[in-house]
N, C-alpha and C positions, 0 to 999 in steps of 0.2 A: 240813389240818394240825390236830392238836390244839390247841381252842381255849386251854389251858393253856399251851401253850409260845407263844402270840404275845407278841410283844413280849419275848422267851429271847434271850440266846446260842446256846443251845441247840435254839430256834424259826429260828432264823434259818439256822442248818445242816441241820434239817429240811427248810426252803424249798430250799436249795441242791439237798438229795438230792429233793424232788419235781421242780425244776426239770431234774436234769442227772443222774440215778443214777446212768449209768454212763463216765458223763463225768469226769477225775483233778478230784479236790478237792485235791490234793498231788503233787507232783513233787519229790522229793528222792534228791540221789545216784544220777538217773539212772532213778529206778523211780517211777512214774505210782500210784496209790492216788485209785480211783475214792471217788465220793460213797456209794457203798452198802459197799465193802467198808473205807470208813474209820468210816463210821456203826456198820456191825457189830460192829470190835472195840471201839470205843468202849462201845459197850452190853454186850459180854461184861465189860468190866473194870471200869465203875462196878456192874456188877452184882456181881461179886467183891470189889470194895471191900465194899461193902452187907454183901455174907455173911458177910464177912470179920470182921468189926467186933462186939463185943457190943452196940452202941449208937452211932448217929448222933453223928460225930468234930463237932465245934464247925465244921472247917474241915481242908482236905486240902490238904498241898502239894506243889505238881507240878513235882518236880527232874529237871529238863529240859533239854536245848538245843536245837540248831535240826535234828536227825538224824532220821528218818523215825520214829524213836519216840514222837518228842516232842509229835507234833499226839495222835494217840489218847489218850496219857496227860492233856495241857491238857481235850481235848473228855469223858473219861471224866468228871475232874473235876467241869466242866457240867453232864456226865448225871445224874451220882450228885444233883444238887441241894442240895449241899453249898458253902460257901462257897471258891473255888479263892485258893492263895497259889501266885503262880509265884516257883519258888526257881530261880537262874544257879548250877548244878555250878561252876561258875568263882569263885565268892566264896568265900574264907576261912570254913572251918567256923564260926569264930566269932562271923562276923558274919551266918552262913547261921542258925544257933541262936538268936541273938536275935530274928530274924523268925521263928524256929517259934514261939519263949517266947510272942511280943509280940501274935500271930495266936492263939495256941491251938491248933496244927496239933496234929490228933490220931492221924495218919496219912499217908504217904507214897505216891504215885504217882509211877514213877520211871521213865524212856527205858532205852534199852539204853546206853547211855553213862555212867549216874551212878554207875557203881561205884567209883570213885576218889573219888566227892564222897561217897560213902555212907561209905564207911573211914572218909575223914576226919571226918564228922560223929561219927560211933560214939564216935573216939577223945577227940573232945569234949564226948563226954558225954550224946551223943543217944540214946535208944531207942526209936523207933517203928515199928508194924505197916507194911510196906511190902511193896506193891502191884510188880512186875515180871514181866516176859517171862523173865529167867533170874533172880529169885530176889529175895530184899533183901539179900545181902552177908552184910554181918554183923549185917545189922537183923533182926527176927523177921518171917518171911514169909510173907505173903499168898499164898492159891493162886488161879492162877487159872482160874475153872471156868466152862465154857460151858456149863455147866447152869444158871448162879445167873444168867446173863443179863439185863441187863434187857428188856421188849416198848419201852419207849419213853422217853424220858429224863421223870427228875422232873420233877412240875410242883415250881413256887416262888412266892413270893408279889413282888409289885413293889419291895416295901419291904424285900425281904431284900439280902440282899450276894453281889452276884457273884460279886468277887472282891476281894483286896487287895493292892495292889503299896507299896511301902516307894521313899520320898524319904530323902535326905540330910537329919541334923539337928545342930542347931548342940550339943546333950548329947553330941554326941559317937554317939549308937545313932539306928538309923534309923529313921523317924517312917513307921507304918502307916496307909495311905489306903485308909478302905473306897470300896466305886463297889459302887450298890445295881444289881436290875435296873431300877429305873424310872430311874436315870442313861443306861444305856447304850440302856434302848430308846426315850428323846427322842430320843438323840444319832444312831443309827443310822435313826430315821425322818427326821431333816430330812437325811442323807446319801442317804438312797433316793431324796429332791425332789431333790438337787442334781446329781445323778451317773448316767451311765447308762450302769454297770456291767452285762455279763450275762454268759452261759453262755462264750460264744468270747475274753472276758477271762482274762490269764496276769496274774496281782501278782507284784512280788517282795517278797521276806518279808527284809529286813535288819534288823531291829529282834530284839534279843534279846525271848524270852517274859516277862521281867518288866520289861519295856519299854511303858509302856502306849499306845503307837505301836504298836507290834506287833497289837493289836486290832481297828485298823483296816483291815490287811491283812488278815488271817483274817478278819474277820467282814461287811466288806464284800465279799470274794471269793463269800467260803460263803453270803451273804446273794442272789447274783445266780447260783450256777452254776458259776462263774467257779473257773480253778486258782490254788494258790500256790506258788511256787517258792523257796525260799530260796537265799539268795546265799550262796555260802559267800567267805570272805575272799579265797582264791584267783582270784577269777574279775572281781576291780576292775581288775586289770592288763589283762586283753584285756576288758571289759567289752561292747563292742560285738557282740566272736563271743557271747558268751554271751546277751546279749541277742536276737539273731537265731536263735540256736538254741534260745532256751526260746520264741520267738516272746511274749518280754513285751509287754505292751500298756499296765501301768499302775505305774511307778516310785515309791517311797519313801522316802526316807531323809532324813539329817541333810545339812544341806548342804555338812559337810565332806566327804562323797563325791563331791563336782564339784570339789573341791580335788584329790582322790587319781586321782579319772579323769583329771584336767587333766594329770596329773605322768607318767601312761601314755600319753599322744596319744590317749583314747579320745574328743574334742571336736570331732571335726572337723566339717566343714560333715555334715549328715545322717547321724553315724554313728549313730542312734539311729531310724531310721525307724519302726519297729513300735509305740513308744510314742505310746498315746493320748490319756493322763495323766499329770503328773510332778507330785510330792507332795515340799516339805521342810517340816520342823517340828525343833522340839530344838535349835537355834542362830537366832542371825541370817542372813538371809540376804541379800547382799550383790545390788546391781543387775549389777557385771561377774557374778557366777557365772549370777545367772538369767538375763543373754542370752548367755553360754556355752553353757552345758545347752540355750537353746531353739532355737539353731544348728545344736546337734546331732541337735534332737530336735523339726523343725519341724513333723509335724504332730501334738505334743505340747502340749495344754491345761498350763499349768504353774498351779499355786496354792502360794501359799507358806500355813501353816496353824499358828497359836499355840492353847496351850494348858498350862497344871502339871495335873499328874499329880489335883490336888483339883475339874479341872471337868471329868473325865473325857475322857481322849484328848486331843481339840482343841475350842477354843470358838469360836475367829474361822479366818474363812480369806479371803485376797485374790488373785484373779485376775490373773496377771501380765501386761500390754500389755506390748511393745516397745517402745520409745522414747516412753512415756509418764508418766516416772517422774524427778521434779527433783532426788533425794536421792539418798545412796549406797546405802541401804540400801532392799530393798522393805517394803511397809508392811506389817503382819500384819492388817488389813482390817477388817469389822465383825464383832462380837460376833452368837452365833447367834440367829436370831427365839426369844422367849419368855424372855429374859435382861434383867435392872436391869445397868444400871453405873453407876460412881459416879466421882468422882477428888477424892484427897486430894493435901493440899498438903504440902510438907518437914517443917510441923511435926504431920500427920495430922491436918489437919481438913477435912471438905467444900469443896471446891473450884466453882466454874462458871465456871474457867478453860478452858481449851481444853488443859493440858498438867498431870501429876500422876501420881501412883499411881493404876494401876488397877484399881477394884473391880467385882466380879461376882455378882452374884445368879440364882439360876434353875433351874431341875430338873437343869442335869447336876451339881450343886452338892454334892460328898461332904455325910454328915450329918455329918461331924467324924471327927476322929484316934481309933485306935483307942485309944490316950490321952490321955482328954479335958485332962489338963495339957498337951498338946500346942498343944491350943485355942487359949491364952492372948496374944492380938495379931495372932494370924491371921484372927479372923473380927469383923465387928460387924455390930451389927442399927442399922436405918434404914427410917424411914417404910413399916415392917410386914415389910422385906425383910431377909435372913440375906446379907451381900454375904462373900465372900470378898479379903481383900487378896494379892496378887498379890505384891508388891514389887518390880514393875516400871514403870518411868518411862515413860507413853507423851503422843503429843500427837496432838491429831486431824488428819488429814490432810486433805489438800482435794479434794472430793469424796467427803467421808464416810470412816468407818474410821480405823482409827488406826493412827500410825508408832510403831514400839517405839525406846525413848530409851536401855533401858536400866536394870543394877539399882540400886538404891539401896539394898541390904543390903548383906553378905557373901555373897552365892548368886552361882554363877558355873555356867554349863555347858560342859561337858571332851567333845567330841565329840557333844554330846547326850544326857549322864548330866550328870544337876542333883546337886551338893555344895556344901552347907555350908563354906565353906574355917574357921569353927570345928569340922566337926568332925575336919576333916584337923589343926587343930591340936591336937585334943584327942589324936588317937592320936600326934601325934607327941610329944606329952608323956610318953608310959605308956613311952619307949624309954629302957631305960636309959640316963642320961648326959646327958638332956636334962631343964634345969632350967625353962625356955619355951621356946615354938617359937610362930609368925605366919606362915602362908600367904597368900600372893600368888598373882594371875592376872599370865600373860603372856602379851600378844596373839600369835600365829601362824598365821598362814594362816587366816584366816577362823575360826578356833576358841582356843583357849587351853590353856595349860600353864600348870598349879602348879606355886610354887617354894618351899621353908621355908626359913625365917630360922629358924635354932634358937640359946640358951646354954645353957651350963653345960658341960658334959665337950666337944673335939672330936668327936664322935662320926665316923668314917667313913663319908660317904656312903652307902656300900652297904650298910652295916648299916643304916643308918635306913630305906634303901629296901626292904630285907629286911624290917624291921617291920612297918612300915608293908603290905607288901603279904598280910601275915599277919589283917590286919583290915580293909581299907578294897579296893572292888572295885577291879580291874588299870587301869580308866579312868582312876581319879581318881587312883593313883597319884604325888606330885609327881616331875617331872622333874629339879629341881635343888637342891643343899639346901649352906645356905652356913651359915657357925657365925662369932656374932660375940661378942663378951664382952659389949657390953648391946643392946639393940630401942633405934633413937633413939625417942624422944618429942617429939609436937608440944606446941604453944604452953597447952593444955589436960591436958599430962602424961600423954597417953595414947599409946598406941603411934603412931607415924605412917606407918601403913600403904600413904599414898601414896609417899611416900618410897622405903619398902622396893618397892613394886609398880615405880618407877621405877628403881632401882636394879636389880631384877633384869633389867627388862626393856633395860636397857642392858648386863649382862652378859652376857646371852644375845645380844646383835649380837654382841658382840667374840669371843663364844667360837665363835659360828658355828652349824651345825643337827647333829644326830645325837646318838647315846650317849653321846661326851666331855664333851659338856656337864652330862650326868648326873654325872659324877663331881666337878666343880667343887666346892671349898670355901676358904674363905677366913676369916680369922680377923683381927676388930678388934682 
């Protein structure tokens, strides 16, 4: 391999196609897409990106979903050695344009799916050179020409940026997280030591592409030979046929998918035989769900695996034993080798207590927000080290590693998409009629639903939820939205947010599970 692309994304898919050329690198919709003939297009279209272009774009992004288009356009990306932004066709144009703004995307690379997300961008005002198999819509378009090929994907330098995926932020716009390649290729070297992934490994791919869980399916897969399959939403209800017929071997997802399989009977003793490894990350994960799943899925190595989106992928990961575990919850495990950690106390200061905020320093560590007023609480320096704050409550566990306690901001995760519930309240403020609005989490099935406390005008349910899903992705979406003439206030006159989070979540017993609940409103 070219000594350039060691330690690539795009090295690491090289690896995959010397290991397995003509072995599927991709299985989607039924159709196998070997390692040489997904290599191929890949290098015809960042090579038409390239030609494409007066001038080297800052950053290209790859509006995408999970359809057989979608891997060459992410890997062209790669090739081109440009910095990649993966844009979800499913988010609100308007909130898809502020990640072009906020990146500097200067150019598009687009699936054969995104033509409904390309109108809509247009109509908002978007104009960019865009890269497609049937066109760019109504964008100005890119050809694509197997002449302009490339021989070999770009070299890049360590310190450049991979790519940049977008967190929830409490302003209300979403907050850009570069991940350099020297992030990703610590993180995928201590996974090469851990794991022994190869060629006759199947992944599945559940993680949308600007998911940055997602990465570790592809790139561990393509790192070893190995295929990936994406799951399409359809295939949670019989999960186990599907599993057996893609012959998976290494599982994903957030662990509200052992809630959804649980609710199909897909748990039974051994219905999951083929799996070799079972991965959750993106929620807590509960001790009944991981010895459900391992039930299921008994000669399955289970790890539960923590990580934000700022220390690239995952940082800690914990080995799950059987009937070895005092707590409800599994513990998210030790921090990776080559990493500081730190813990701060309620009021942020250095802790050498055994429970706190958890802080992280170490090479998978972003160089900071792609605006640096972003910066501002998130990161501090200590005894020479750049630690990143977490804002997650953890305590060390016995026998090393730590239990995760819990947030201690406003950050809440909705299925394994992290939001701000400021900035759910900030759009719910921009809806006409609504003079404040306060989000709340409400426990559910091992995951949680948003609910808005709004005043001023009644506003109708569905109109807000109409808003609201104009701007903020379909995850976070709140489920229940109540209108009261003031927000009480605690004893310090500030909103009393427990209260509201206890009150909703006592209206949602009585109102029961489903859509009705979505319509509820009530007025003080």
């Amino acid at each position: 391999m070219d000594p350039t692309l060691d330690g690539t994304l795009s090295g690491r898919f090289v690896r995959g196609l010397t290991l397995a050329p003509n072995r599927p690198a991709l299985r989607a919709d039924g159709v196998d897409v070997t390692y040489r003939e997904l290599h191929e297009r890949a290098l015809v279209l960042a090579g038409s990106l390239l030609a494409g272009l007066p001038g080297e774009p800052p950053a290209v992004g790859v509006l995408a979903g999970k359809g057989p288009t979608a891997y060459a356009a992410l890997l062209a990306g790669l090739y081109s050695g440009v910095t990649v932004v993966p844009l979800q066709p499913a988010f609100p144009a308007a909130r898809t344009r502020q990640m072009i703004e906020a990146a500097g995307v200067g150019a598009l690379l687009a699936d054969d799916d995104a033509l409904p997300a390309l109108t809509a961008l247009h109509a908002d005002g978007v104009t960019l050179p865009t890269l497609s198999a049937h066109g760019g819509g109504p964008m100005p378009a890119l050809t694509v020409d197997r002449d302009s090929a490339l021989k070999t994907p770009m070299p890049v330098r360590p310190s450049g940026i991979a790519y940049v995926l977008f967190t929830s932020g409490s302003t209300g716009r979403p907050k850009g997280v570069p991940v350099t390649h020297a992030n990703t290729a610590h993180y995928f070297r201590l996974l090469d030591r851990r794991y022994d992934f190869g060629p006759h490994d199947v992944f599945s791919q559940t993680f949308d592409l600007n998911f940055d869980c997602a990465m570790f399916d592809l790139f561990c897969a393509w790192g070893a030979g190995a295929a990936v399959v994406p799951v399409p939403a359809r295939a949670y209800a019989h999960l186990p046929e599907f599993v057996d017929e893609q012959r998976m071997t290494v599982w994903f997802s957030t662990p509200s998918a052992i809630t959804l399989v649980r609710r199909t009977g897909g748990l039974a003793p051994d219905a999951l035989p083929s799996l070799r490894w079972s991965f959750f990350a993106g929620e807590a994960l509960s001790c009944k769900d991981a010895e459900d799943w391992a039930t299921a899925a008994p000669g399955a190595t289970l790890e539960n695996l923590y990580g934000p989106t700022e220390l690239t992928i995952t940082v800690t990961a914990h080995r799950w034993t059987p009937g070895r575990h005092l707590n409800d919850m599994v513990p998210i495990g030790s921090v990776h080798p080559g990493h500081e950690t730190l813990l701060l106390d309620t009021e942020g200061a250095p802790t050498t207590g055994d429970e706190g905020e958890l802080c992280i320093a170490g090479p998978q560590l972003t160089p900071g927000y792609l605006d640096p007023a972003d910066d501002a609480g998130r990161f501090l320096e200590r005894d020479g080290h750049r630690f990143y704050r977490t804002g997650d409550r953890v305590r060390r566990a016995d026998g090393g590693g730590w239990l995760y306690l819990g947030r201690q901001d406003a950050q809440v995760q909705v299925h394994g998409v992290r939001v701000e519930l400021a900035e759910v309240d900030a759009a719910a403020r921009t809806c006409p009629g609504v003079e404040d609005a306060v989000t709340v989490a409400v426990p559910v099935d091992g995951t949680v639903e948003l609910a808005v406390f709004h005043t001023g005008e009644p506003v109708p349910p569905a109109r807000l939820a109409r808003h609201l899903r104009q701007v903020l992705p379909a995850a976070v979406v709140p489920r229940a939205y109540h209108h009261l003439d003031a927000l009480p206030l605690n004893s310090n006159r500030k909103t009393d947010r427990r209260k509201l989070a206890s009150r909703a979540t006592a209206m949602r017993q009585s109102a029961g599970t489903g859509d009705t609940h979505e319509r509820r409103q009530e007025s003080q």
